[in-house]
KOLSE-853590 format. One record per atom (N, C-alpha, C, CB): x, y negated, z negated; residue in one letter. Coordinates in steps of 0.2 Angstrom, whole numbers, padded with zeros to 4 digits, always signed. Glycine has a CB too. Layout:
XYZa/...
end
This chain:
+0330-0325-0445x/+0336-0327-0443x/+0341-0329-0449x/+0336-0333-0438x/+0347-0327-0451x/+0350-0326-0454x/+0353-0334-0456x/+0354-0321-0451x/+0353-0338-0462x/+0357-0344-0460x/+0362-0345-0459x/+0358-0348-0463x/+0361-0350-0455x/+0367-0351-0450x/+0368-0349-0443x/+0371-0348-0453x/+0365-0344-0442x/+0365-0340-0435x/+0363-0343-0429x/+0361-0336-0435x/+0365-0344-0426x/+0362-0349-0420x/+0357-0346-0417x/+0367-0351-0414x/+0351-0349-0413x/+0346-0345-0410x/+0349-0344-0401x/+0338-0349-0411x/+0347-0336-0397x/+0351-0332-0395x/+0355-0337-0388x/+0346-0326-0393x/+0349-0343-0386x/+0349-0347-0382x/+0356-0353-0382x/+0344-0350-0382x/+0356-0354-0388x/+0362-0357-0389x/+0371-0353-0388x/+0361-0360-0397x/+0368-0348-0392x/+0375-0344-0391x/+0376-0345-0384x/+0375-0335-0394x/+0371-0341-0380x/+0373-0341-0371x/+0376-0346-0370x/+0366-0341-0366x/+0372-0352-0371x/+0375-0359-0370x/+0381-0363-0371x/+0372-0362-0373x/+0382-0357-0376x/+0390-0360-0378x/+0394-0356-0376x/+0392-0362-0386x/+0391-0350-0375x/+0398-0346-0370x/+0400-0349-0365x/+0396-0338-0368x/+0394-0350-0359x/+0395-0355-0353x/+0398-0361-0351x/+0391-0357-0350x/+0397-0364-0359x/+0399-0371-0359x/+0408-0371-0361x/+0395-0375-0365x/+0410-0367-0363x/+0417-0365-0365x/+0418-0362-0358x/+0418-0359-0373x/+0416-0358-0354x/+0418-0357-0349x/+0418-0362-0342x/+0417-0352-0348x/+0415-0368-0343x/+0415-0373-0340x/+0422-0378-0342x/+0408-0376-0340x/+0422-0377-0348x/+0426-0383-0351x/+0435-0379-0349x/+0422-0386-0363x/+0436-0374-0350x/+0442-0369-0348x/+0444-0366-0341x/+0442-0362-0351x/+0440-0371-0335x/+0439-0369-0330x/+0437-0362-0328x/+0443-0370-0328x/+0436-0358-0333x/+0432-0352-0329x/+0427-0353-0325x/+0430-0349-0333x/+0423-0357-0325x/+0418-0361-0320x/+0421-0368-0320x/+0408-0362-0324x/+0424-0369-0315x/+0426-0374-0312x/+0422-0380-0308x/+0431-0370-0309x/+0422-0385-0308x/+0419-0391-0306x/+0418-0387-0297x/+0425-0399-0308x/+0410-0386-0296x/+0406-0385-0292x/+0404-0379-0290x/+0408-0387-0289x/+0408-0374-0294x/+0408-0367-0293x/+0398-0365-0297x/+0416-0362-0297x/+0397-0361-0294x/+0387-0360-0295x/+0388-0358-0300x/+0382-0356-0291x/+0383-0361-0305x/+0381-0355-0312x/+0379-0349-0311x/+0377-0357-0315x/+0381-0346-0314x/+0375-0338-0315x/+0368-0340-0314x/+0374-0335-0324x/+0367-0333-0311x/+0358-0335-0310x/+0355-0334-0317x/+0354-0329-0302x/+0349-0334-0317x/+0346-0333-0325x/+0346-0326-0325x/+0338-0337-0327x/+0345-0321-0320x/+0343-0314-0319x/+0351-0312-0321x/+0339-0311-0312x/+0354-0315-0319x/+0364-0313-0319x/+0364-0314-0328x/+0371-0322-0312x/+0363-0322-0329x/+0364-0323-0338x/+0358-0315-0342x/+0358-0334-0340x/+0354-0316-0339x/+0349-0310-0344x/+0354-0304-0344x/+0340-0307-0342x/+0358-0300-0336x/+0360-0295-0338x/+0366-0298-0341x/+0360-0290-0333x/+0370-0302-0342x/+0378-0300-0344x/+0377-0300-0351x/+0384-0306-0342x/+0370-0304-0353x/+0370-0306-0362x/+0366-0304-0364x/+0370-0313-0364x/+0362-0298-0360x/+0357-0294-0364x/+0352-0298-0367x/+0359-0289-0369x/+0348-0302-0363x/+0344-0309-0366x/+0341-0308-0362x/+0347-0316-0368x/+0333-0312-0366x/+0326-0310-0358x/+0326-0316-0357x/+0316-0307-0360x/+0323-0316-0349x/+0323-0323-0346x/+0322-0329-0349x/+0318-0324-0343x/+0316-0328-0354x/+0315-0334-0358x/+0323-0338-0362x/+0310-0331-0366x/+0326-0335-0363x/+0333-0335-0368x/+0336-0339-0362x/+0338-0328-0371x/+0337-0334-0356x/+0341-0337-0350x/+0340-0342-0349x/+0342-0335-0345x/+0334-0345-0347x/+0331-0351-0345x/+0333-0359-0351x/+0321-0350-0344x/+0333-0357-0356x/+0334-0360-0360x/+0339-0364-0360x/+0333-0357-0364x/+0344-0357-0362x/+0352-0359-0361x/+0353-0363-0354x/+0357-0351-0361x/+0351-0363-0349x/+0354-0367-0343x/+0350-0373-0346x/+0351-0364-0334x/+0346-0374-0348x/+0342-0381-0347x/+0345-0386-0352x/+0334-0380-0349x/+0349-0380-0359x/+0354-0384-0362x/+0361-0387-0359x/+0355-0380-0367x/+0363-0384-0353x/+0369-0385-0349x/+0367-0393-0346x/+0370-0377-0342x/+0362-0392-0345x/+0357-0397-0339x/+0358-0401-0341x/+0350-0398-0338x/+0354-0403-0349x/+0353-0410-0354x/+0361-0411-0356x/+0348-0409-0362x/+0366-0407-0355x/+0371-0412-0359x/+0373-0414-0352x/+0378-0408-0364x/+0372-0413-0346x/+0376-0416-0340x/+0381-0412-0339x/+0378-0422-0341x/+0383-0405-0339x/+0386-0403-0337x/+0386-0398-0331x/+0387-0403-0340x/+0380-0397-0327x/+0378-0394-0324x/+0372-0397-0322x/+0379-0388-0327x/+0371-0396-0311x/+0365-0400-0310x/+0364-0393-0305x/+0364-0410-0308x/+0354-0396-0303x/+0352-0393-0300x/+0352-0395-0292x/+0346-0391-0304x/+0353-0392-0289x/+0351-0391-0281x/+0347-0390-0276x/+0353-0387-0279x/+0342-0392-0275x/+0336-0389-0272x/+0336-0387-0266x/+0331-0392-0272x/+0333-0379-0267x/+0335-0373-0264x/+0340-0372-0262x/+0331-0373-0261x/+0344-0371-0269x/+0352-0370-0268x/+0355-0366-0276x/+0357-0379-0265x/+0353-0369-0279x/+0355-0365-0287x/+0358-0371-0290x/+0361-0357-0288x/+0362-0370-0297x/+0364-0375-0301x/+0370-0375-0302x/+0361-0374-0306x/+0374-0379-0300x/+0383-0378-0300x/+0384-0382-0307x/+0388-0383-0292x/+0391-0381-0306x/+0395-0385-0310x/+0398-0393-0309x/+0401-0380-0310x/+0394-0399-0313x/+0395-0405-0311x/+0404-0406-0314x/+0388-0410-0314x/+0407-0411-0307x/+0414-0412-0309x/+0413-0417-0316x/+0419-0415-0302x/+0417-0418-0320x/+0415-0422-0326x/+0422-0426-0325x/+0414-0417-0333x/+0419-0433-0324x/+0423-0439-0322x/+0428-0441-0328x/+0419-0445-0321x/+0433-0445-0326x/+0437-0445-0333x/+0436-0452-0337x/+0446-0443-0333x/+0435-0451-0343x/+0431-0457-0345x/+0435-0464-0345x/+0428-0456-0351x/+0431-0469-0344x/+0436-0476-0341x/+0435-0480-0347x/+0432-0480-0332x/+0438-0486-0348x/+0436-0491-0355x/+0432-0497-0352x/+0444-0493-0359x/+0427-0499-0356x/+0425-0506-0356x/+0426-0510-0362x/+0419-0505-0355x/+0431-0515-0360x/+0434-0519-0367x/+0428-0524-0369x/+0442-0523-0365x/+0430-0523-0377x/+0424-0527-0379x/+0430-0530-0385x/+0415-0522-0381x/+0431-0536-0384x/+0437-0539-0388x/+0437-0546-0391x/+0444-0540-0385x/+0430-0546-0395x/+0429-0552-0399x/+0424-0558-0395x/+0436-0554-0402x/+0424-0564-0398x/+0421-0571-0393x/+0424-0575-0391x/+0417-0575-0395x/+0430-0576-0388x/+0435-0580-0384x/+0431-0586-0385x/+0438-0578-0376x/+0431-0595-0386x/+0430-0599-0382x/+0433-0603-0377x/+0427-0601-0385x/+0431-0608-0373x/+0436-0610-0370x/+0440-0607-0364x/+0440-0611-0375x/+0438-0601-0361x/+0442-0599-0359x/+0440-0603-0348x/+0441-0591-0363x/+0433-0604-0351x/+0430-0606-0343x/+0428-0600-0339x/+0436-0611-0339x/+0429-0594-0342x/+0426-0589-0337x/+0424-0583-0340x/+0431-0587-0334x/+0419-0579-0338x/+0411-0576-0342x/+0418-0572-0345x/+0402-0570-0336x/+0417-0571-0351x/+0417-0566-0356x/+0420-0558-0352x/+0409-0566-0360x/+0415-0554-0350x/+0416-0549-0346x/+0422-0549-0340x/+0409-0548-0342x/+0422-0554-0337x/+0428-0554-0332x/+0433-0555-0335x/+0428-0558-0327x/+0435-0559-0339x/+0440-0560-0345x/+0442-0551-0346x/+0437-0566-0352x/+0437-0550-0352x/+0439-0543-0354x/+0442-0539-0348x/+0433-0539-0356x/+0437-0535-0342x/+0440-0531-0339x/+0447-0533-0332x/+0434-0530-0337x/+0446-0540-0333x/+0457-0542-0331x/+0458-0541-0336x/+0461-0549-0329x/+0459-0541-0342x/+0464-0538-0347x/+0465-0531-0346x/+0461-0539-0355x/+0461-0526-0345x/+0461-0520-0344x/+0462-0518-0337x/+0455-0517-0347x/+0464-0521-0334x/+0467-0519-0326x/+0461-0519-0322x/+0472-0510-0326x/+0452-0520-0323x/+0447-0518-0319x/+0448-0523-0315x/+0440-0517-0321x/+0443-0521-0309x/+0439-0528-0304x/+0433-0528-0305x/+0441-0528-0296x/+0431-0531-0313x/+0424-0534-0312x/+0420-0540-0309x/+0422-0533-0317x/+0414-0537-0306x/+0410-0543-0303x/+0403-0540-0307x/+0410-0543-0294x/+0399-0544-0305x/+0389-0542-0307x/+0387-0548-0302x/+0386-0544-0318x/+0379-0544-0303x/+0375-0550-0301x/+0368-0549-0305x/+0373-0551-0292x/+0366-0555-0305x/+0360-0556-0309x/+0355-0560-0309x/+0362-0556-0314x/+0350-0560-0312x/+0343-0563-0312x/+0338-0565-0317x/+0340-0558-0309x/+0337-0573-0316x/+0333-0575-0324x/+0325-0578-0322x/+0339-0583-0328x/+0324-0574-0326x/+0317-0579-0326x/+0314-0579-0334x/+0312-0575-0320x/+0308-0582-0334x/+0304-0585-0340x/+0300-0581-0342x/+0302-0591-0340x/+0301-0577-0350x/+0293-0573-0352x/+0292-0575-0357x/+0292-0565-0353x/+0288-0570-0360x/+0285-0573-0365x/+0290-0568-0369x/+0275-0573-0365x/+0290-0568-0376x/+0295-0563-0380x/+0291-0557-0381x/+0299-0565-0387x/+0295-0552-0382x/+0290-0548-0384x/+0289-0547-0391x/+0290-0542-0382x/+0287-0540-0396x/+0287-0542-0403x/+0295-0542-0406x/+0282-0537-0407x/+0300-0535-0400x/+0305-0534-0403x/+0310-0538-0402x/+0306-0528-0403x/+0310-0543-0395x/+0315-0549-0394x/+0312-0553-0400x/+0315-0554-0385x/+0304-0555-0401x/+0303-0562-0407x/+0308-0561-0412x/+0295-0564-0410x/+0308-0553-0415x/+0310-0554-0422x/+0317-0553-0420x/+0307-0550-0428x/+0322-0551-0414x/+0329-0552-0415x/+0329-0559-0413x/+0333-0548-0412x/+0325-0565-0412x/+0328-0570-0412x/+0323-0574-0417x/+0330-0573-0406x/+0320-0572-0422x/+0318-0576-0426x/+0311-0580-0425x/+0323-0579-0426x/+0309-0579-0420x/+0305-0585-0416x/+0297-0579-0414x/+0311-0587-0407x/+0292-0581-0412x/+0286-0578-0413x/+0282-0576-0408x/+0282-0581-0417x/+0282-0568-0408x/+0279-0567-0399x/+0276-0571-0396x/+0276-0562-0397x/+0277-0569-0390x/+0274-0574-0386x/+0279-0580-0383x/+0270-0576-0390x/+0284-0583-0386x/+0286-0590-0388x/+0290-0588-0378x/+0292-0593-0398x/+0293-0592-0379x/+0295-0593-0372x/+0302-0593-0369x/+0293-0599-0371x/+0306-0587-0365x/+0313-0586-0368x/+0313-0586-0362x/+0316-0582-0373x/+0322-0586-0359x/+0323-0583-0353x/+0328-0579-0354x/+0324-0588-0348x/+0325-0572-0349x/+0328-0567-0349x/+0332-0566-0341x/+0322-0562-0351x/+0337-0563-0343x/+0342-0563-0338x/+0344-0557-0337x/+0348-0565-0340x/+0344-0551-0332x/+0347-0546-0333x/+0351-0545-0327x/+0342-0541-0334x/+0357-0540-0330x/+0362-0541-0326x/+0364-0534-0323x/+0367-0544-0330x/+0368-0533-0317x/+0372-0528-0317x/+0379-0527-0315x/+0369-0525-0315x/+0383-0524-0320x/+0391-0525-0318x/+0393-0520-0316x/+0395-0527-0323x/+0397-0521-0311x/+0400-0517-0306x/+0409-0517-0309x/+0398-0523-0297x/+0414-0512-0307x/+0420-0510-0305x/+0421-0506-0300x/+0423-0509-0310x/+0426-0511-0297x/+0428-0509-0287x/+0420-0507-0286x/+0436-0500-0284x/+0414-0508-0286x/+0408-0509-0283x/+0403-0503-0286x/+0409-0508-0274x/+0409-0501-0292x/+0404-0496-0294x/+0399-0496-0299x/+0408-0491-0297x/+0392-0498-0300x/+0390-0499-0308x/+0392-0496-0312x/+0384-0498-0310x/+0393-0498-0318x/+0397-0499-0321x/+0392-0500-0331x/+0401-0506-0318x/+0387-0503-0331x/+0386-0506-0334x/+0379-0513-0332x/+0391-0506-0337x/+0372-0512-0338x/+0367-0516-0337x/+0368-0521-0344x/+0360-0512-0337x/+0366-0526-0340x/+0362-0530-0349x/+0357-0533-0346x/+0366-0537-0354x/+0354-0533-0353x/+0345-0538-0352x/+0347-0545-0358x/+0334-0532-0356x/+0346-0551-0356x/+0348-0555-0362x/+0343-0559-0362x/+0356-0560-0361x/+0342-0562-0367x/+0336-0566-0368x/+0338-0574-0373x/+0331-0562-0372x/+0336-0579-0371x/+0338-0585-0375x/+0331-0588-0375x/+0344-0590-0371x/+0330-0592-0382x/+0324-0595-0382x/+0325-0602-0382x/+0322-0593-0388x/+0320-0602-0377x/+0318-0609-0372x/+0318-0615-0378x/+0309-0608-0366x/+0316-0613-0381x/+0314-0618-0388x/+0323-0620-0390x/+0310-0613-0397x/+0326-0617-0387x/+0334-0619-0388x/+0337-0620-0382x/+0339-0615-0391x/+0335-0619-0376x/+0340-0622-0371x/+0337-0625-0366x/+0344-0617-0367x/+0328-0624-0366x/+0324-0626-0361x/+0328-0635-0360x/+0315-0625-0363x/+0326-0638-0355x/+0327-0642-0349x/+0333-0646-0353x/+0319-0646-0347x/+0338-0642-0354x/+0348-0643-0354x/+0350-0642-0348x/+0353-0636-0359x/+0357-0641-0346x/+0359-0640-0341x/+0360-0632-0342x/+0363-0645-0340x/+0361-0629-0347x/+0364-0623-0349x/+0355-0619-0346x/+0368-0624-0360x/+0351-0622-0345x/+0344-0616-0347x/+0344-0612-0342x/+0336-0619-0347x/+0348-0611-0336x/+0348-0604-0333x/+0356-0601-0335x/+0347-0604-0325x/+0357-0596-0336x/+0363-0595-0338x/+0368-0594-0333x/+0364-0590-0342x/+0366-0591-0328x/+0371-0591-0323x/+0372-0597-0315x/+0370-0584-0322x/+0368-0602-0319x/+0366-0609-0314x/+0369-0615-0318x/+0356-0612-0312x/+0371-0618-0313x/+0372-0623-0315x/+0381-0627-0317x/+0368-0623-0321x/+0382-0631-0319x/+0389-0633-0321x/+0394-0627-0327x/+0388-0641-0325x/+0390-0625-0331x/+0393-0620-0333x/+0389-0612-0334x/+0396-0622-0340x/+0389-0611-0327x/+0385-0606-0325x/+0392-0600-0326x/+0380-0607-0316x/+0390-0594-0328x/+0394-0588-0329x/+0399-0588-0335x/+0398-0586-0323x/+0399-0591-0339x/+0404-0596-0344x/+0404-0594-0350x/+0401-0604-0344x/+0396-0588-0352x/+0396-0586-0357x/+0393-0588-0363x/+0401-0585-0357x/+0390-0586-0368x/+0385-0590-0372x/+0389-0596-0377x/+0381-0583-0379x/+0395-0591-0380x/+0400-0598-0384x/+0400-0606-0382x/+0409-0597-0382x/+0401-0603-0375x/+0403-0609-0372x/+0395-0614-0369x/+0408-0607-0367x/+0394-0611-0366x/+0386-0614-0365x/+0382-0618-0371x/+0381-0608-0362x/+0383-0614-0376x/+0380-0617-0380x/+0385-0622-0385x/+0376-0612-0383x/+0390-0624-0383x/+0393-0628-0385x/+0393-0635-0381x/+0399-0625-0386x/+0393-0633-0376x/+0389-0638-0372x/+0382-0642-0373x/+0388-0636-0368x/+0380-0639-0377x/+0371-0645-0379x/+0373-0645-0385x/+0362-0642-0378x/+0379-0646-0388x/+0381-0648-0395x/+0378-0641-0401x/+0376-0657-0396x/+0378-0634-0399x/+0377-0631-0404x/+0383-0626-0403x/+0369-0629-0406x/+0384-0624-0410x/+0392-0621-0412x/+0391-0613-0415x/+0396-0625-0419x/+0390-0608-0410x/+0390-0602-0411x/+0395-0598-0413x/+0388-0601-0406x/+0392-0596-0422x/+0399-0594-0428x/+0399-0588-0430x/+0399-0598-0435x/+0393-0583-0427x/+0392-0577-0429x/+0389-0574-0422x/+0388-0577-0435x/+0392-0567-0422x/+0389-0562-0419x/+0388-0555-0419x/+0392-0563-0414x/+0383-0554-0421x/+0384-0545-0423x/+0383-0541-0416x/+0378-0543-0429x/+0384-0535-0415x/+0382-0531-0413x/+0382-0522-0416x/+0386-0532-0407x/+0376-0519-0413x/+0374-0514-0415x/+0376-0507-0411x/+0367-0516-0417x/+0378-0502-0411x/+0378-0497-0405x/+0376-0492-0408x/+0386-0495-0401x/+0371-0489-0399x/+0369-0482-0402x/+0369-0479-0396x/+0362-0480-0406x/+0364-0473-0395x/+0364-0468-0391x/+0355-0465-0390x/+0371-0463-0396x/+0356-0466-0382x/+0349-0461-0381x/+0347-0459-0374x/+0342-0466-0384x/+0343-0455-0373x/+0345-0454-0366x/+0341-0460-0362x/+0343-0447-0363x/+0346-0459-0356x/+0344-0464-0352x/+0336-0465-0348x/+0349-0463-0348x/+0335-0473-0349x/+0328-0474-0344x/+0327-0473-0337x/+0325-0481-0344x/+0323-0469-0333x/+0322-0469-0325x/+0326-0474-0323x/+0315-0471-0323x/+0326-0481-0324x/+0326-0486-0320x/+0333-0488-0321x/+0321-0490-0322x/+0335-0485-0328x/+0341-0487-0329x/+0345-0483-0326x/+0342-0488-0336x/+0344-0475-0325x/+0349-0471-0323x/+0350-0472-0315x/+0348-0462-0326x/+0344-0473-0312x/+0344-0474-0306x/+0351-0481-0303x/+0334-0476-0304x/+0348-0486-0308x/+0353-0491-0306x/+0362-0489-0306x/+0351-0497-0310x/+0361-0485-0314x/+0370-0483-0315x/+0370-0477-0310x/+0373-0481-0323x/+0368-0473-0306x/+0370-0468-0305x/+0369-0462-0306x/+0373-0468-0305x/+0366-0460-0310x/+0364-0454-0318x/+0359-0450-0316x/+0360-0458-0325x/+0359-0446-0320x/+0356-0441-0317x/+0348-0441-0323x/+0362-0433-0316x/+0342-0438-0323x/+0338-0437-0328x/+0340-0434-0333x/+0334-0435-0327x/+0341-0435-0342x/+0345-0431-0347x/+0349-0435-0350x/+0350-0426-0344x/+0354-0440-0344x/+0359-0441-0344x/+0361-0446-0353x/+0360-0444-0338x/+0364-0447-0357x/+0362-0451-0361x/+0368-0458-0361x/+0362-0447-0367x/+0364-0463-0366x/+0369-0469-0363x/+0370-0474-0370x/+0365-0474-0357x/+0374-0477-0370x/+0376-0481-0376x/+0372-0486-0373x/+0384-0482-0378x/+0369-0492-0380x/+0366-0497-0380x/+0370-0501-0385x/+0360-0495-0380x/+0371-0508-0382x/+0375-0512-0388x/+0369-0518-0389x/+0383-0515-0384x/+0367-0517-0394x/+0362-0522-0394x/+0365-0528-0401x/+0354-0517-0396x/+0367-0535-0396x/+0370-0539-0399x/+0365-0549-0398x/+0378-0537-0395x/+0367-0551-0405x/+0364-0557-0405x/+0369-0561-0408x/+0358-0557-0409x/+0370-0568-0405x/+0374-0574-0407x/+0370-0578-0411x/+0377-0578-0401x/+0374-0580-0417x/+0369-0585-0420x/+0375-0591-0420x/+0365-0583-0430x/+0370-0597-0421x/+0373-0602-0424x/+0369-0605-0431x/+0373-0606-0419x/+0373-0606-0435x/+0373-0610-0443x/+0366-0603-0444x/+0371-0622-0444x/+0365-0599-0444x/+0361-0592-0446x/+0354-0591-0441x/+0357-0593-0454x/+0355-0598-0435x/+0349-0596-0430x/+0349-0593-0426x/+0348-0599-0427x/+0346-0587-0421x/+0350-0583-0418x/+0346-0588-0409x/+0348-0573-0420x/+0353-0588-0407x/+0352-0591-0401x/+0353-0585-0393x/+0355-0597-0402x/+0352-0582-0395x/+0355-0579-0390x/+0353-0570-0391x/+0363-0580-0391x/+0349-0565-0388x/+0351-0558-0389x/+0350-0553-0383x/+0347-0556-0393x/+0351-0547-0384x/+0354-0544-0375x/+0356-0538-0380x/+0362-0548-0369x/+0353-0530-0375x/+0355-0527-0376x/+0361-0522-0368x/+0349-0526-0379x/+0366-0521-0372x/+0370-0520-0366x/+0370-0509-0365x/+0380-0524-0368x/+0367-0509-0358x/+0367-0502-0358x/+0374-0498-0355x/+0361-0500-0355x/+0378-0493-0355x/+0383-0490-0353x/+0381-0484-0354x/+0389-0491-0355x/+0385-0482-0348x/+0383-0474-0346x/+0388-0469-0351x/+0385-0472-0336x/+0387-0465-0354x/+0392-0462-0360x/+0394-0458-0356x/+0390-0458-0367x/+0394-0455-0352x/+0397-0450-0348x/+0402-0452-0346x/+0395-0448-0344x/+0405-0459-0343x/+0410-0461-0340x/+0412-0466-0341x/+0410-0462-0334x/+0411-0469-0348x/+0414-0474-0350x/+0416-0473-0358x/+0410-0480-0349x/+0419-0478-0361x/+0419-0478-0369x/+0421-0484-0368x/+0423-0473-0373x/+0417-0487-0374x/+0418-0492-0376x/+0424-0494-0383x/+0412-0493-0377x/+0427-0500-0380x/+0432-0500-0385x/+0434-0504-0386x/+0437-0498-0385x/+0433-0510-0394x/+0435-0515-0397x/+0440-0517-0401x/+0432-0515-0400x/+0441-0524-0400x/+0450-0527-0399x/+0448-0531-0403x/+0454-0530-0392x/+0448-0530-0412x/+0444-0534-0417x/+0451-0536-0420x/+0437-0529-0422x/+0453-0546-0419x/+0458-0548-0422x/+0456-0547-0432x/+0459-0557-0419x/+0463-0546-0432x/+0464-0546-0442x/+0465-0554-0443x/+0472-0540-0445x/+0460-0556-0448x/+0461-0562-0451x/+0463-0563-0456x/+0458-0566-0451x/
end
């Protein structure tokens, strides 16, 4: 193959995909069959099969059983504001954001106590095993999922406070800043990391997704004076969201 030359499967793929993206295949109309792709593109089955399955993995095209494979309508993507650590404000972080941005978010969620694993101990510093509570959440706009997190805090810092279930208690939903300014510690750093990978079973079932589908992960830790008290990895569906940050200039 020549450099540079795409192999035969991809070309197909990108002919179809350009005629999905120009409405020539228009949101639901049926793909070519693979015997239809081999004759228009003079490509043997193997090629054909290929090229669809690449249509598949990007999410633009699903299958039917015992019906064929259409064209999936492709939602228009929505924002999830992500705009620094407000404290003070008396209300979770997330609902703050999404009223700024015109949403109606809600979530519900669920905490209980594990042991860490190796990759929570070393984002918080602390040695598997040790004893954290993990929280996982899911957020909804107008009832739609929206977005997961899994958060974890080490008991060795909140256990038997008022703050040690995050969403119980006098400042339940309130948000890490503030919770933890309540047992007298002063959270002054937060990093977060974003990537990208396809989505888990469990995760796509909950957002809606299909298998393929792929999803941004925001994997973020609060420290106080360099301790990390606080980590969670937040998952969003790339297909119908983007994320967007509202980072003040100091």
């Amino acid at each position: 193959m020549p450099f540079g030359e795409q192999p035969a499967y991809l070309r197909v793929a990108s002919d179809l995909r350009e005629k999905i993206v120009n409405g020539a295949l228009p949101p639901h109309a049926r793909l070519p069959s693979q015997a239809r792709i081999r004759e228009e593109y003079g490509v043997s089955d193997t090629v054909a099969l290929e090229a669809r399955k690449v249509l598949m993995a990007e999410g633009l095209v699903e299958g039917r059983s015992g019906s064929g494979t259409y064209v999936r309508a492709r939602p228009v993507p929505r924002r999830i504001a992500r705009s620094g650590y407000r404290s003070g404000a008396g209300v979770d972080p997330f609902r703050q954001e999404q009223t700024a941005e015109g949403a109606r978010g809600t979530w519900e969620s669920r905490s209980e106590q594990e042991g860490a694993s190796v990759e929570v101990a070393e984002r918080l510093g602390i040695e598997p095993g040790d004893r954290v509570m993990r929280t996982r959440y899911v957020f909804r706009e107008a009832g739609e999922p929206m977005m997961l997190s899994t958060s974890w805090e080490p008991l060795a810092v909140t256990g038997r406070t008022p703050v040690m279930l995050p969403e119980e208690g006098p400042l339940g939903g309130c948000g890490v800043v503030d919770r933890m300014a309540a047992i007298d510690i002063v959270v002054d750093n937060v990093a977060e990391e974003v990537g990208a990978r396809p989505g888990l079973a469990e995760e796509l079932l909950a957002l809606g997704g299909v298998p393929g589908h792929v999803v941004m992960v925001i994997g973020r830790t609060y420290y106080a004076s360099g301790r990390a008290v606080e980590t969670a990895d937040v998952v969003v569906p790339a297909d119908r969201y983007r994320v967007a940050y509202h980072l003040p200039v100091k």
